[in-house]
PQR file with spaces between the fields and no chain letter, atoms N, CA, C, O and H, PARSE charges and radii, in Angstrom:
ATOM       1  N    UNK     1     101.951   83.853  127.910 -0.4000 1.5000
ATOM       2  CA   UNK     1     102.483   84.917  128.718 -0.0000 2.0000
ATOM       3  C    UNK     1     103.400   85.832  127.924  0.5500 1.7000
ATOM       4  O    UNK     1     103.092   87.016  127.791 -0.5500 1.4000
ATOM       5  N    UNK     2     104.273   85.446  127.505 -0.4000 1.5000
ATOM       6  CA   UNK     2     104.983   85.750  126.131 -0.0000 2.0000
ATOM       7  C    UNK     2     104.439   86.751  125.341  0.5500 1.7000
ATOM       8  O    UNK     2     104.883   87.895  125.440 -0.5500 1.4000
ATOM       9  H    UNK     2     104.524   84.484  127.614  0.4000 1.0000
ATOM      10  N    UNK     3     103.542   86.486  124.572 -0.4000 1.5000
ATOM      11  CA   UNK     3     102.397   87.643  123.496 -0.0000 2.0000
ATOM      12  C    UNK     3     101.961   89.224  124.583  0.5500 1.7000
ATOM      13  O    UNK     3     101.843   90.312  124.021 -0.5500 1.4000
ATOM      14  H    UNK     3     103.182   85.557  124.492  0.4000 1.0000
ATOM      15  N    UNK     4     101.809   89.114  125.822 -0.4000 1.5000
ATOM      16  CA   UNK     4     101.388   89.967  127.135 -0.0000 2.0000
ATOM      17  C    UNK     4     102.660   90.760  127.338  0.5500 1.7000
ATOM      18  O    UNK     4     102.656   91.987  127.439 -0.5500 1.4000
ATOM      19  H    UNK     4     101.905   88.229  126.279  0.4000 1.0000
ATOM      20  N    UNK     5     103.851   89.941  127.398 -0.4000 1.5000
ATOM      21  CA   UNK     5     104.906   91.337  127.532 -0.0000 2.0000
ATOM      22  C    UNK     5     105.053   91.621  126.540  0.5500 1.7000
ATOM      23  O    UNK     5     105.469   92.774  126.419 -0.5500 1.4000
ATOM      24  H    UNK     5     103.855   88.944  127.316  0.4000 1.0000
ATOM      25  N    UNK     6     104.831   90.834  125.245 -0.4000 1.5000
ATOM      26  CA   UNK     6     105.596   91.493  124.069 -0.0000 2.0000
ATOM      27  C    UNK     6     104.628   92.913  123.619  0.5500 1.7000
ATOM      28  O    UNK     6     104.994   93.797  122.845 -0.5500 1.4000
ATOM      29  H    UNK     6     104.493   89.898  125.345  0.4000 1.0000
ATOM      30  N    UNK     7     103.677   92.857  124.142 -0.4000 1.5000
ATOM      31  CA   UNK     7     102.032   93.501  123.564 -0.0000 2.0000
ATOM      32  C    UNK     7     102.727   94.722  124.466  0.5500 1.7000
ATOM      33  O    UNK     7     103.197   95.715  123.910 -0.5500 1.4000
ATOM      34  H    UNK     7     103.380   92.139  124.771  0.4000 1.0000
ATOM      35  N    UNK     8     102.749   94.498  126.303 -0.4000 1.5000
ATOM      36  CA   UNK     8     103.466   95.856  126.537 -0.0000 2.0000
ATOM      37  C    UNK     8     104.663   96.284  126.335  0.5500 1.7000
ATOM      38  O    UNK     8     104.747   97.429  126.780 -0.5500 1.4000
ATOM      39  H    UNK     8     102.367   93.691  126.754  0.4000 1.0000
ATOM      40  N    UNK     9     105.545   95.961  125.923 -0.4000 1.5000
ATOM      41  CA   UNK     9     106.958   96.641  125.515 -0.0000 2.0000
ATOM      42  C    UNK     9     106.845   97.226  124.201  0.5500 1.7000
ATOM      43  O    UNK     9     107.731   98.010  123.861 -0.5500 1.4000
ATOM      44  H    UNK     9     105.476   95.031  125.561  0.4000 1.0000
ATOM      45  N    UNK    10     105.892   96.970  123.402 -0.4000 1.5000
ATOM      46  CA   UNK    10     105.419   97.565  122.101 -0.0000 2.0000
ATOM      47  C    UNK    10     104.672   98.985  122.008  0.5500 1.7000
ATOM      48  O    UNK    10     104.513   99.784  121.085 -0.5500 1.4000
ATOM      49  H    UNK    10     105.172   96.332  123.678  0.4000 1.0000
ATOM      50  N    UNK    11     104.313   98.960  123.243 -0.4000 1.5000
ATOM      51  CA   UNK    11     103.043   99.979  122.775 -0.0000 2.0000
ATOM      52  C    UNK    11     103.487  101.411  123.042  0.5500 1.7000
ATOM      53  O    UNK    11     102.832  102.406  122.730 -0.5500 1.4000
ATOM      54  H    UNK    11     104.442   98.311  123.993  0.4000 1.0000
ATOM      55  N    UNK    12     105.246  101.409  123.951 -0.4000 1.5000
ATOM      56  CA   UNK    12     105.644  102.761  123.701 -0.0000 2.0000
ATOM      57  C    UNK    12     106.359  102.859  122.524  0.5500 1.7000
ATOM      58  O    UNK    12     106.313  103.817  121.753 -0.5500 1.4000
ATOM      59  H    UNK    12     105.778  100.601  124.204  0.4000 1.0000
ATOM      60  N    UNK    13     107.132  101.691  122.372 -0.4000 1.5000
ATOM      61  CA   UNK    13     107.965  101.963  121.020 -0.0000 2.0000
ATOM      62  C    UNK    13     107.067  102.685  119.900  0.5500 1.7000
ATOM      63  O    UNK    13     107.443  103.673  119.269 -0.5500 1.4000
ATOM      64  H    UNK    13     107.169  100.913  122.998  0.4000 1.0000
ATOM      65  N    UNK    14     105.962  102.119  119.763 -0.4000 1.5000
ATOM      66  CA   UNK    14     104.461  102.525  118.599 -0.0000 2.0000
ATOM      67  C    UNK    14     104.091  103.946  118.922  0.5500 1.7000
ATOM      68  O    UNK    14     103.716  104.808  118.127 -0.5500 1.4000
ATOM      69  H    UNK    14     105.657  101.317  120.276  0.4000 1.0000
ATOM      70  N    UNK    15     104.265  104.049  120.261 -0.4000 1.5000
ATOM      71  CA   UNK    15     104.075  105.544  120.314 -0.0000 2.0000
ATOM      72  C    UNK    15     104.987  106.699  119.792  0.5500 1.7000
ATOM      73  O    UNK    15     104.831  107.751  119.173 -0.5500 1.4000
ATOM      74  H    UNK    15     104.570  103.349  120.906  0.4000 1.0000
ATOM      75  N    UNK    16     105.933  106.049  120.299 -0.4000 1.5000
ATOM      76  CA   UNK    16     107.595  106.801  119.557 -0.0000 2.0000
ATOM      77  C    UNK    16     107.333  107.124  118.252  0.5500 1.7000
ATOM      78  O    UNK    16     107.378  108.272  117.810 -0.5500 1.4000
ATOM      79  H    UNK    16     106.060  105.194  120.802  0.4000 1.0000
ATOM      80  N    UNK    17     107.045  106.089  117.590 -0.4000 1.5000
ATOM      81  CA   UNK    17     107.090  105.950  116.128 -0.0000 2.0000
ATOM      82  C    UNK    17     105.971  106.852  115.706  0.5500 1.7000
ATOM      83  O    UNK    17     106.101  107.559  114.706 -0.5500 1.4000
ATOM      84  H    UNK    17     107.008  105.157  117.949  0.4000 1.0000
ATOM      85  N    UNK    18     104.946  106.859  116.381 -0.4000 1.5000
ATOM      86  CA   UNK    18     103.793  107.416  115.786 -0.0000 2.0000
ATOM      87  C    UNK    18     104.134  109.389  115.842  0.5500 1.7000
ATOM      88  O    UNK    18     104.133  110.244  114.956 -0.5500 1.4000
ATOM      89  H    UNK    18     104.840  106.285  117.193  0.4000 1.0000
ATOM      90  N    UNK    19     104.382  109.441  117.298 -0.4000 1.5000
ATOM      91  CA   UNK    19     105.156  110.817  117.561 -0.0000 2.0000
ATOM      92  C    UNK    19     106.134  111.200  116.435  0.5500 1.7000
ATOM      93  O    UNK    19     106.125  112.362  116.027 -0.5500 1.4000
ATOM      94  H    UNK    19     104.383  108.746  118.017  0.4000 1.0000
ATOM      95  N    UNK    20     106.663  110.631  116.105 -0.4000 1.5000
ATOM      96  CA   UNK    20     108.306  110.819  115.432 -0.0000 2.0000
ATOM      97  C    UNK    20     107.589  111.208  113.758  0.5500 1.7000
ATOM      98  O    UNK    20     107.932  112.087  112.968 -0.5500 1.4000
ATOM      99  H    UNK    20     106.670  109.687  116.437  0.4000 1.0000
ATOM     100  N    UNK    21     106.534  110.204  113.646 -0.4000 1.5000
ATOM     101  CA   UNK    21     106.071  110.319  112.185 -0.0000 2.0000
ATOM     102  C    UNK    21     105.189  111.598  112.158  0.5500 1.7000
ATOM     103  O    UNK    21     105.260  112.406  111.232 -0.5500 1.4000
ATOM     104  H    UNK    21     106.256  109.489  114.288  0.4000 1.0000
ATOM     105  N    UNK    22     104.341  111.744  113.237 -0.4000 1.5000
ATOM     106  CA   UNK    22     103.578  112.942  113.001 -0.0000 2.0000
ATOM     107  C    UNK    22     104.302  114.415  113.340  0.5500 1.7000
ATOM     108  O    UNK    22     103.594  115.419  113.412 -0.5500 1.4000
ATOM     109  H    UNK    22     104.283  111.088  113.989  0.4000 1.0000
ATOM     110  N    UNK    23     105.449  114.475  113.501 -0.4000 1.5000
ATOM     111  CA   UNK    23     106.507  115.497  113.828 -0.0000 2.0000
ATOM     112  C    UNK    23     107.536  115.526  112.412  0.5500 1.7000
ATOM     113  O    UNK    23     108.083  116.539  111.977 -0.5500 1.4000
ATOM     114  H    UNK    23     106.024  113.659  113.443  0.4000 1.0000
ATOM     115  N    UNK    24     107.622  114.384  111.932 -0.4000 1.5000
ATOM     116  CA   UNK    24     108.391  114.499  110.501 -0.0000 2.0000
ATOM     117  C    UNK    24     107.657  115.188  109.835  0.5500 1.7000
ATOM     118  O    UNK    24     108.146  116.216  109.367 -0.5500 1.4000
ATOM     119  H    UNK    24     107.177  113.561  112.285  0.4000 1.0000
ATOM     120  N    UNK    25     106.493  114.930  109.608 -0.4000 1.5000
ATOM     121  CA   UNK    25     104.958  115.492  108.582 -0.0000 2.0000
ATOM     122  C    UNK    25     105.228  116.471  108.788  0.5500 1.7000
ATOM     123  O    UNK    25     106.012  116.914  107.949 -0.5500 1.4000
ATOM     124  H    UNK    25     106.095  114.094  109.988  0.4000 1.0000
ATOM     125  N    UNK    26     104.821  117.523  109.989 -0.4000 1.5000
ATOM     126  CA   UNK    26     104.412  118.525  110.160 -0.0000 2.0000
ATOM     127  C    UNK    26     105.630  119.540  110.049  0.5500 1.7000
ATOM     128  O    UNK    26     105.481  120.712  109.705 -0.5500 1.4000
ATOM     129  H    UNK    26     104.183  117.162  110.670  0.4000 1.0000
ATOM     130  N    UNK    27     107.058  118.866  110.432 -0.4000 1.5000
ATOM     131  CA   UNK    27     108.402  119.357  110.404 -0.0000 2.0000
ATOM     132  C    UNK    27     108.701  119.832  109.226  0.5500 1.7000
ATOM     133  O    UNK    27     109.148  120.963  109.041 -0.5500 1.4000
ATOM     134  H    UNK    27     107.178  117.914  110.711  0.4000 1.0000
ATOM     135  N    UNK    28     108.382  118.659  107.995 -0.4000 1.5000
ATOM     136  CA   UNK    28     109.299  118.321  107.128 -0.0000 2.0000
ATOM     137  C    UNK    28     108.650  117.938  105.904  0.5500 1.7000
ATOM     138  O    UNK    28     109.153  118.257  104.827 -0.5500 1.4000
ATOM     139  H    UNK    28     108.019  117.739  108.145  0.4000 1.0000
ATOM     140  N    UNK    29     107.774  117.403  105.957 -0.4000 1.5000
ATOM     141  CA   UNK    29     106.900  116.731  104.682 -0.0000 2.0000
ATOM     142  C    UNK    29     105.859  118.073  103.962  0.5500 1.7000
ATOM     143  O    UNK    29     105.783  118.469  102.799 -0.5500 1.4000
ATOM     144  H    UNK    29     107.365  117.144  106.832  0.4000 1.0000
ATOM     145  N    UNK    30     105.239  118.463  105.056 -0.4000 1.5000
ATOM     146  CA   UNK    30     104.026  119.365  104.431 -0.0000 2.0000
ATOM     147  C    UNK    30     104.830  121.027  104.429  0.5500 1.7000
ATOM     148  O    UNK    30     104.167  121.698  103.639 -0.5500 1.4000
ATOM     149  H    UNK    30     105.301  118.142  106.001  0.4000 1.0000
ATOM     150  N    UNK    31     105.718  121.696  104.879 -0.4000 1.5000
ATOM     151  CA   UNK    31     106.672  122.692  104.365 -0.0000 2.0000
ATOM     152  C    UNK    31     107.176  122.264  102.901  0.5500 1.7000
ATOM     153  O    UNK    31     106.848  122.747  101.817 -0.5500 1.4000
ATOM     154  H    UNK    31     106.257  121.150  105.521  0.4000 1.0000
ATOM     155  N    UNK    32     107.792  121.541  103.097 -0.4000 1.5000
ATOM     156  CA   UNK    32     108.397  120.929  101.699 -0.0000 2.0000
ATOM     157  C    UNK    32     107.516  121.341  100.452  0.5500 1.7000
ATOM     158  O    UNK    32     107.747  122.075   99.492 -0.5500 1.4000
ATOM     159  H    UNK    32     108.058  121.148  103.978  0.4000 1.0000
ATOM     160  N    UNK    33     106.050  120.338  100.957 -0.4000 1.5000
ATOM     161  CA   UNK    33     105.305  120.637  100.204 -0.0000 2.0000
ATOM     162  C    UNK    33     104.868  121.806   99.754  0.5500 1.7000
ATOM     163  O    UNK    33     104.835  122.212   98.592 -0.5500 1.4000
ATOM     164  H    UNK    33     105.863  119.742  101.737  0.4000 1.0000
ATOM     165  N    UNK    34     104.560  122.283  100.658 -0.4000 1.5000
ATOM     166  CA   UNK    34     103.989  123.856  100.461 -0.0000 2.0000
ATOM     167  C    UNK    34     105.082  124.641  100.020  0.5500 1.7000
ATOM     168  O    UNK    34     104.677  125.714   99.573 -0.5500 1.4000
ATOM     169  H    UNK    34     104.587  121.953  101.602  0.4000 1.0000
ATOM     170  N    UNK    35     106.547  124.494   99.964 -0.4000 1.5000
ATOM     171  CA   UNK    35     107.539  125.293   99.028 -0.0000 2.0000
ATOM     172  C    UNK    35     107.341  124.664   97.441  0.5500 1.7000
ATOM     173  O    UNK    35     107.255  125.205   96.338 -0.5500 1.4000
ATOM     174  H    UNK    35     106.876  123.622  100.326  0.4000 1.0000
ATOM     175  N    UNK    36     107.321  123.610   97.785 -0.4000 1.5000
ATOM     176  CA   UNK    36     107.258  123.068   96.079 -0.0000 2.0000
ATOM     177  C    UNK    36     106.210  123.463   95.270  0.5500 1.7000
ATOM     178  O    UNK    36     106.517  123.683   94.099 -0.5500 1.4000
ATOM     179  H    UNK    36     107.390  123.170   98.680  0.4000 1.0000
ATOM     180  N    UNK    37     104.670  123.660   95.691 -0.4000 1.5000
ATOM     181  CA   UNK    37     103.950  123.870   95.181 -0.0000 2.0000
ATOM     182  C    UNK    37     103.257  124.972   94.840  0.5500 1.7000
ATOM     183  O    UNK    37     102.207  125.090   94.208 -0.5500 1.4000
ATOM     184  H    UNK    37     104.420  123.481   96.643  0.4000 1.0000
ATOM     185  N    UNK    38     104.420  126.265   95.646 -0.4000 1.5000
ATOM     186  CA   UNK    38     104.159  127.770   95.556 -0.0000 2.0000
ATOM     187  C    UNK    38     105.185  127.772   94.303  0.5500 1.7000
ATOM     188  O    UNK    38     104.977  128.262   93.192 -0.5500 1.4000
ATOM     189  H    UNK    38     105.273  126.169   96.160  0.4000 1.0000
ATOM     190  N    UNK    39     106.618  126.943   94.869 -0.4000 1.5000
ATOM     191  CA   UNK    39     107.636  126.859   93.223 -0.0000 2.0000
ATOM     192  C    UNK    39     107.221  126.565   92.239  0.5500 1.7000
ATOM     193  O    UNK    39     107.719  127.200   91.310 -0.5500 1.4000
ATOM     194  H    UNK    39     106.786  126.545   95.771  0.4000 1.0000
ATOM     195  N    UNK    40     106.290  125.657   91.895 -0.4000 1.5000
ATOM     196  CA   UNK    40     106.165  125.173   90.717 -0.0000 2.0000
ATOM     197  C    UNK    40     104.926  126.558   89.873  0.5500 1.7000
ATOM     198  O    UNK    40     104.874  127.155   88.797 -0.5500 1.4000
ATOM     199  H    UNK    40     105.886  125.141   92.650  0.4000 1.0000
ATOM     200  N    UNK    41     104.303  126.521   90.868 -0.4000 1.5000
ATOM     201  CA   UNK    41     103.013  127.096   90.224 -0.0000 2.0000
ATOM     202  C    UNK    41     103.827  129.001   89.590  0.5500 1.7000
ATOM     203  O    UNK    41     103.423  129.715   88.672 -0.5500 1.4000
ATOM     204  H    UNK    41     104.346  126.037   91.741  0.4000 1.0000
ATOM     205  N    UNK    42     105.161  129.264   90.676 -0.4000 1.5000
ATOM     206  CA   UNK    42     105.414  130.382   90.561 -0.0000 2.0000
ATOM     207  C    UNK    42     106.510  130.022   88.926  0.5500 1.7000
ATOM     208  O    UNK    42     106.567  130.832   88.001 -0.5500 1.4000
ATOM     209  H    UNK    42     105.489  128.684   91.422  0.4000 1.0000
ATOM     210  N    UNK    43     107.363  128.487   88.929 -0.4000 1.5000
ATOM     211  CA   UNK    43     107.759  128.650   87.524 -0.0000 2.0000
ATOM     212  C    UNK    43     106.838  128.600   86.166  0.5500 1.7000
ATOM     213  O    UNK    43     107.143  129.253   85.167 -0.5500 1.4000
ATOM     214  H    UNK    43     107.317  127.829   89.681  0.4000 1.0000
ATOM     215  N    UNK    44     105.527  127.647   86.243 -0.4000 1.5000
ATOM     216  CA   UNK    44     104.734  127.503   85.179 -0.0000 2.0000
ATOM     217  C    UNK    44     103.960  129.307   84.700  0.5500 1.7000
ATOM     218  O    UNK    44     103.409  129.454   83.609 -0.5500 1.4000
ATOM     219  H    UNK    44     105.280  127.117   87.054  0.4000 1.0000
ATOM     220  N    UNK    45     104.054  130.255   85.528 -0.4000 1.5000
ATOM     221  CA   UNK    45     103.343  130.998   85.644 -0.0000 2.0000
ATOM     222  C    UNK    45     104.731  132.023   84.809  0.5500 1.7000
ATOM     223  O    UNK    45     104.278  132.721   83.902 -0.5500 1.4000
ATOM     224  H    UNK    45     104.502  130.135   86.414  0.4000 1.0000
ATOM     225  N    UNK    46     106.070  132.145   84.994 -0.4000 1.5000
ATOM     226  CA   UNK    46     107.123  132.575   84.334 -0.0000 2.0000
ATOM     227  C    UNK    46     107.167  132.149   83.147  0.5500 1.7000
ATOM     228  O    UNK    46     107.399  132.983   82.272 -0.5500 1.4000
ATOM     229  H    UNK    46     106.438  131.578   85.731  0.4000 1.0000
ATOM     230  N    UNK    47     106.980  130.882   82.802 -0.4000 1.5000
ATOM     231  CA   UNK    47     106.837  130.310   81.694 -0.0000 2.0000
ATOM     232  C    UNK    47     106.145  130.367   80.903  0.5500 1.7000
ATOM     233  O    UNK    47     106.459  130.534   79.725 -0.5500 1.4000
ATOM     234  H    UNK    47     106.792  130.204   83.513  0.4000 1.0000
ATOM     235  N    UNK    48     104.911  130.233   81.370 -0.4000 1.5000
ATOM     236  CA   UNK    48     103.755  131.265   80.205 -0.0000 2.0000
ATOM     237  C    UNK    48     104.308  132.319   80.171  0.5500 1.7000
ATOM     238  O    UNK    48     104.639  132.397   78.988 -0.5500 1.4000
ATOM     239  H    UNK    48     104.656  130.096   82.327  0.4000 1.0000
ATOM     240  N    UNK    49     104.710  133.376   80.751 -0.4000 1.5000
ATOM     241  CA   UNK    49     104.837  134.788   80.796 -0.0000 2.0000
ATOM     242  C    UNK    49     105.893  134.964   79.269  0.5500 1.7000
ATOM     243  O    UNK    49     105.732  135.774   78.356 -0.5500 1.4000
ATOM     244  H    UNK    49     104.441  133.313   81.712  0.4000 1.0000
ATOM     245  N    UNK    50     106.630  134.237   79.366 -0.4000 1.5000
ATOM     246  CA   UNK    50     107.847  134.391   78.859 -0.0000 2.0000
ATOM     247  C    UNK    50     107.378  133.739   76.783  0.5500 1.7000
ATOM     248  O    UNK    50     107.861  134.036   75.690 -0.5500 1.4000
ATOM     249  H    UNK    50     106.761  133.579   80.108  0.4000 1.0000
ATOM     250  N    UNK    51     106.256  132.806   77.228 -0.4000 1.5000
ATOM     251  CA   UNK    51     105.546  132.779   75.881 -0.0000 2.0000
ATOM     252  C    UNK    51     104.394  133.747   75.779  0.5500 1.7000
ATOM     253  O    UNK    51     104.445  134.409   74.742 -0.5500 1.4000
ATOM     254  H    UNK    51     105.864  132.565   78.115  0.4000 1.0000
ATOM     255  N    UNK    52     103.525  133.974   76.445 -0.4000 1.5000
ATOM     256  CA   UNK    52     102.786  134.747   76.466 -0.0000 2.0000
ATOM     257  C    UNK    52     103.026  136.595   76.006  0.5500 1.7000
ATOM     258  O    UNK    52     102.370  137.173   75.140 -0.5500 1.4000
ATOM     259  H    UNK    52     103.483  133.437   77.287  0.4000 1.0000
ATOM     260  N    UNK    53     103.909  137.099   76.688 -0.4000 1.5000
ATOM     261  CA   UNK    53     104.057  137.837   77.236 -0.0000 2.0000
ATOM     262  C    UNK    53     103.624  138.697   78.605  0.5500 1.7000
ATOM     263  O    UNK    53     102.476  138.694   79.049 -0.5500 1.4000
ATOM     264  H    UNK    53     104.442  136.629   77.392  0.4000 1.0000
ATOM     265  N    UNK    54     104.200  139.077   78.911 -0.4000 1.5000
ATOM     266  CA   UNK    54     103.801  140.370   80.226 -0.0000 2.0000
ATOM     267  C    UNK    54     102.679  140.506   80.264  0.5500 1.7000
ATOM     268  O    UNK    54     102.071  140.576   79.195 -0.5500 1.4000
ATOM     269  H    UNK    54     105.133  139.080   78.551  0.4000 1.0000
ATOM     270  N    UNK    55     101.953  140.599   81.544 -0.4000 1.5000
ATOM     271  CA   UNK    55     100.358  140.903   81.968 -0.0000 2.0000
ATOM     272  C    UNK    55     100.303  142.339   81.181  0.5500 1.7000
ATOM     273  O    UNK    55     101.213  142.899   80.570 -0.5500 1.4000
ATOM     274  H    UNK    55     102.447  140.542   82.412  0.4000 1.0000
ATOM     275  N    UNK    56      99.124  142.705   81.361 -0.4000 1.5000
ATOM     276  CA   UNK    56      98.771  143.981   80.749 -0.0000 2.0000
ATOM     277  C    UNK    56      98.290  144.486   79.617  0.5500 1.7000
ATOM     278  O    UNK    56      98.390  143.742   78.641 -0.5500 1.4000
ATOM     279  H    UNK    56      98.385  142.250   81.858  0.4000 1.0000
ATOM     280  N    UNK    57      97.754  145.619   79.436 -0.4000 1.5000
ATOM     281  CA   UNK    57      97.682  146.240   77.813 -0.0000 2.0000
ATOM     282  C    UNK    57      98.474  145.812   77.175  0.5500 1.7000
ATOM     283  O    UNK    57      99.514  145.305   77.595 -0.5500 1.4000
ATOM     284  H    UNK    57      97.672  146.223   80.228  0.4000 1.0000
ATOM     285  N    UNK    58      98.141  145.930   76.012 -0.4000 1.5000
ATOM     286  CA   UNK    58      99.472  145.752   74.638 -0.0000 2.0000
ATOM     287  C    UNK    58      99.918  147.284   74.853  0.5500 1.7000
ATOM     288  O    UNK    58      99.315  148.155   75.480 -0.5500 1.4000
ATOM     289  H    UNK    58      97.296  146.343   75.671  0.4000 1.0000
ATOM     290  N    UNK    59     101.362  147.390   74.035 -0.4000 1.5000
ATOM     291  CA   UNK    59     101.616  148.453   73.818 -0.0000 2.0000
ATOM     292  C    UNK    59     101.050  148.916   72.594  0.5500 1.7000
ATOM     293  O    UNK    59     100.705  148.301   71.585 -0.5500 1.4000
ATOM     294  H    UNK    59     101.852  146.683   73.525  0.4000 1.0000
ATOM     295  N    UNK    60     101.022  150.429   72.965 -0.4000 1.5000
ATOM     296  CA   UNK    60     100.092  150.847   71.951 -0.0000 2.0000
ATOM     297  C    UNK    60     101.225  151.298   70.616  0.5500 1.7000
ATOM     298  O    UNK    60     102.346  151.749   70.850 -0.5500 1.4000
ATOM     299  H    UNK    60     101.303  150.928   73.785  0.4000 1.0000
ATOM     300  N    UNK    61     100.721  151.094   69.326 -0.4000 1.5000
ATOM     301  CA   UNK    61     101.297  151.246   68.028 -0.0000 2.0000
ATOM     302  C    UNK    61     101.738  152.362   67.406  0.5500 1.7000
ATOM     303  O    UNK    61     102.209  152.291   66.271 -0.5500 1.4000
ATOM     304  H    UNK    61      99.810  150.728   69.136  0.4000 1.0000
């Protein structure tokens, strides 16, 4: 009898949890992400620049 309540007093807490996790993600995890990975790509892209030089023609001689 025991395993039967414990099975229902669980299954909102699990819901909570499941809510709470798929609201962190969408809150917090995948923004994050998507700042970090516009940052990074926008410093590696400075960084060549800065060895590379500047897009464009060369200057002319």
């Amino acid at each position: 009898m025991s395993a039967t309540s414990d099975d229902a007093s669980a299954r909102p807490r699990r819901r909570r949890m499941e809510i709470f996790a798929f609201l962190f993600l969408t809150a917090v995890v995948m923004p994050a992400l998507a700042v970090a990975t516009v940052g990074s790509y926008g410093l590696v892209v400075w960084i060549y620049q800065m060895i590379a030089g500047p897009p464009g023609p060369p200057p002319p001689h």
